[in-house]
C-alpha positions in Angstrom: -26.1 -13.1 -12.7 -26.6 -16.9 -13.2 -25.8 -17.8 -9.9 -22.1 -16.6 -10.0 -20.7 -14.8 -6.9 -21.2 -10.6 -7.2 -18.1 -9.0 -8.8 -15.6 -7.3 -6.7 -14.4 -3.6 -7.6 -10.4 -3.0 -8.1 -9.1 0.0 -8.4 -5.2 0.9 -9.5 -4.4 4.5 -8.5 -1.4 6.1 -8.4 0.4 9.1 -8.9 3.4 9.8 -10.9 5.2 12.0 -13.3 7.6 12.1 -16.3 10.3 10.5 -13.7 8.5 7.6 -12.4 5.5 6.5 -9.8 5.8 8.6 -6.7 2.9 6.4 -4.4 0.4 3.9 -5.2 -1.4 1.3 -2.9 1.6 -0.9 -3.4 3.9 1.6 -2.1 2.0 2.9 0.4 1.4 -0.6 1.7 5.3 -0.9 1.8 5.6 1.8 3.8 3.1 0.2 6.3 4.4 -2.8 6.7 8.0 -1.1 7.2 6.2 0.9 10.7 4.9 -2.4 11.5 8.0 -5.1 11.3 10.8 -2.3 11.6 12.5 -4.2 8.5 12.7 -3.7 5.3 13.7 -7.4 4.4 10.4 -8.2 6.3 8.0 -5.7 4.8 9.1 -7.2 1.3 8.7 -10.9 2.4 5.5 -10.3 3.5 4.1 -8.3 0.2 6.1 -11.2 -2.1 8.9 -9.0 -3.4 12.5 -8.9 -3.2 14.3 -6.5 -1.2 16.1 -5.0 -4.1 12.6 -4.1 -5.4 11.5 -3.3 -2.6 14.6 -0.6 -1.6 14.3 1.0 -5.1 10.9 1.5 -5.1 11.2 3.3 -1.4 14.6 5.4 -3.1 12.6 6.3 -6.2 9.9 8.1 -4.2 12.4 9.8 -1.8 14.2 11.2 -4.6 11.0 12.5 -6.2 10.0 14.1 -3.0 13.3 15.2 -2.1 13.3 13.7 1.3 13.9 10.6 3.5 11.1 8.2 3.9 12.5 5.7 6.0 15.6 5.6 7.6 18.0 3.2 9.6 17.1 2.6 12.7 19.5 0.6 14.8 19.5 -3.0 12.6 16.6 -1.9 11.1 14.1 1.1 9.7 11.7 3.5 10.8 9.5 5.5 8.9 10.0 9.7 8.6 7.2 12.0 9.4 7.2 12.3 5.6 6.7 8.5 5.2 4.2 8.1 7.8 2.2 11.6 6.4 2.5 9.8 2.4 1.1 6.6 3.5 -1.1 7.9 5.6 -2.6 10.3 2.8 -2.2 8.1 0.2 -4.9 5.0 2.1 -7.3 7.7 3.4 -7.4 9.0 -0.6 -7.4 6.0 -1.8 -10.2 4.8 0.9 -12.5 7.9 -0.2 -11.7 6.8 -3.8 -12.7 3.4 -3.8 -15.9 4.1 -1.5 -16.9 6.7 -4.4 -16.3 4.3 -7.2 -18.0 1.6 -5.1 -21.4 3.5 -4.5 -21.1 4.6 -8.3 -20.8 1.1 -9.3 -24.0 0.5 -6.9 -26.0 3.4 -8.7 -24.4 2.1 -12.3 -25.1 -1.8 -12.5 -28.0 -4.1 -11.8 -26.2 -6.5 -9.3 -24.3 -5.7 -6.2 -20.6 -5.3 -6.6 -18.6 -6.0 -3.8 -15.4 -4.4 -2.3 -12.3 -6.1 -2.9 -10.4 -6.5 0.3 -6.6 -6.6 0.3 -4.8 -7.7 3.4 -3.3 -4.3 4.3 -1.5 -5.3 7.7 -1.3 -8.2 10.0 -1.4 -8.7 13.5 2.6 -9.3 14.5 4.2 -12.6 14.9 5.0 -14.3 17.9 8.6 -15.7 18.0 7.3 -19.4 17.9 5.9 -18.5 14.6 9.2 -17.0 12.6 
């Protein structure tokens, strides 16, 4: 390939309907780093995106499903069993996805094409660091 670095595979998945985008890596990964901080504000900081985003993208899947996602907890949120069982479902599909496309693309093209990585979740902070 002329010396050039491999290509990296990306995949954008998602499921949705006539009303809207139910979960896709995005959202899932909202979700996750909701568990992981507790905070909204924070999980939407960390993935670049405002909070008002961020708030109507969690309040367009829990009125698709029906049911809470996330909800207050104290000064901040906590994920629902339903939250933690659509994020959770959502990255190990999405993980079995991309490792089929990826040996595909290994089977399909003369070069190796690599994984692309996305920074999913992050050790927490200490408080010197905020």
């Amino acid at each position: 390939m002329n010396n050039l670095p491999p290509p990296s595979m990306r995949l954008h998945i998602w499921l949705e309907n006539d009303q809207g985008t139910l979960i896709g890596l995005g959202r899932a990964m909202l979700l996750i780093k909701i568990r992981e901080s507790g905070s909204l504000r924070k999980a939407a900081e960390e993935l670049g995106i405002s909070y008002r985003a961020a708030w109507g993208k969690v309040r367009q899947a829990q009125e698709y499903l029906g049911e809470e996602l996330v909800r207050k907890n104290g000064k901040g949120y906590v994920l629902t069993e339903a939250g933690e069982n659509l994020a959770r479902g959502f990255m190990e599909w999405y993980d079995k996805v991309e490792r089929f496309a990826l040996d595909q693309a290994q089977d399909h093209f003369p070069w190796p094409v690599l994984p692309f990585t996305v920074k999913r979740s992050s050790p927490p902070q200490s408080n010197s660091a905020r």
